[in-house]
Steps between C-alpha positions, in 0.01 A plus 500: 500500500855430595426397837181338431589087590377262249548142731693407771666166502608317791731214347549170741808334435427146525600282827805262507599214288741214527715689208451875640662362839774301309559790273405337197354684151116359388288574250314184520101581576460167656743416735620589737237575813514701775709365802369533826679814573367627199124429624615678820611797312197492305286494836737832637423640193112468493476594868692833381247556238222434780614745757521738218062499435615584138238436243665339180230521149672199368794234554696365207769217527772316235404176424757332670451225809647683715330878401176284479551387855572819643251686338239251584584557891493889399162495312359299799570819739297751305285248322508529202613298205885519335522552140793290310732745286651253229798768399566576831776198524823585664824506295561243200864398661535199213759229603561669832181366609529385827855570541680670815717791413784327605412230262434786205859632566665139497333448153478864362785683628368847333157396498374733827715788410402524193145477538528829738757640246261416223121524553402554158662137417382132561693348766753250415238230582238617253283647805325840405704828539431761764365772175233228384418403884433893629326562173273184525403558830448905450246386255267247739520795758415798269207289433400415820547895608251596198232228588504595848481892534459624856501114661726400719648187414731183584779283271623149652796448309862428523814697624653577157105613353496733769832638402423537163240655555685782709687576256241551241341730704807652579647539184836276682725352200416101495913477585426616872221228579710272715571839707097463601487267834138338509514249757212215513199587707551835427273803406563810292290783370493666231238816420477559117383846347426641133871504385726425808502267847576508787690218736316524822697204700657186361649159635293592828496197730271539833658379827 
């Protein structure tokens, strides 16, 4: 039926790194870790999702350090073990790995623009363009929706994941990704149904 849900997913946006808080782009699944704001984000977050009571079926997580770490702090609340999504890696960004924006535009003048202008295009740097990014993570969640009919589930992963996967679900050109805000230690929710979703909240922060 139309209305009939077929999984809610809460998505955790993972807490604060050294490169989120300088601004930097990373696609690097080992480095860096959380910061120590980013563990006390991560502890805001899980007491949100405690004061909530909300059982959760499953928790899934990218395999990056500092996914892994937040998802381990997550999976501790409702005990219950994390499984690692190997395609569900943020952004391929290429040579502008670990680069500031302000760096990007001193070496690629027309490298941001045209990435937004652009989406079905590599980046200047060889990273992965916004088309192949939406599409690869629509996949990974379709599948994750099918295996997990009815359930309730959660997805610690990284600010530009969660975008994507907004606008896979609704049906938002790749170009207008940047126009998503996720901040770290973050949750949104998304409820999926036979052939459309629904945005519930996103970017949601808990004072």
């Amino acid at each position: 039926m139309y209305f009939n849900r077929k999984c809610k997913i809460t998505f955790i946006c993972h807490g604060a790194t050294i490169y989120s808080e300088e601004g930097r782009f990373s696609d690097a699944d080992n480095y860096p870790p959380l910061s120590e704001s980013g563990v006390d984000e991560m502890k805001n977050i899980i007491s949100y999702l405690k004061k909530r009571g909300v059982k959760n079926d499953a928790i899934y997580t990218s395999p990056s350090l500092r996914t892994l770490q937040s998802a381990t702090m997550v999976s501790k609340l409702f005990k219950t073990d994390y499984e690692v999504l190997e395609d569900l890696t943020p952004r391929e960004c290429g040579q502008w790995n670990g680069m500031t924006f302000s760096q990007i535009l001193d070496k690629y003048p027309t490298g941001l623009k045209d990435m937004i202008d652009y989406p079905e295009e590599k980046t200047q740097a060889g990273g992965e363009s916004g088309v192949e990014f939406v599409n690869r993570i629509k996949v990974v969640i379709d599948k994750l929706v099918n295996e997990n009919i009815g359930n309730r589930i959660i997805i610690v992963t990284h600010p530009d994941v969660i975008q994507a996967a907004i606008c896979a679900a609704l049906d938002i050109n790749a170009g207008k990704l940047n126009k998503i805000y996720i901040r770290t230690g973050s949750a949104t929710q998304i409820s999926y149904f036979e052939n459309w979703a629904s945005l519930v909240y996103s970017d949601h922060v808990p004072i």
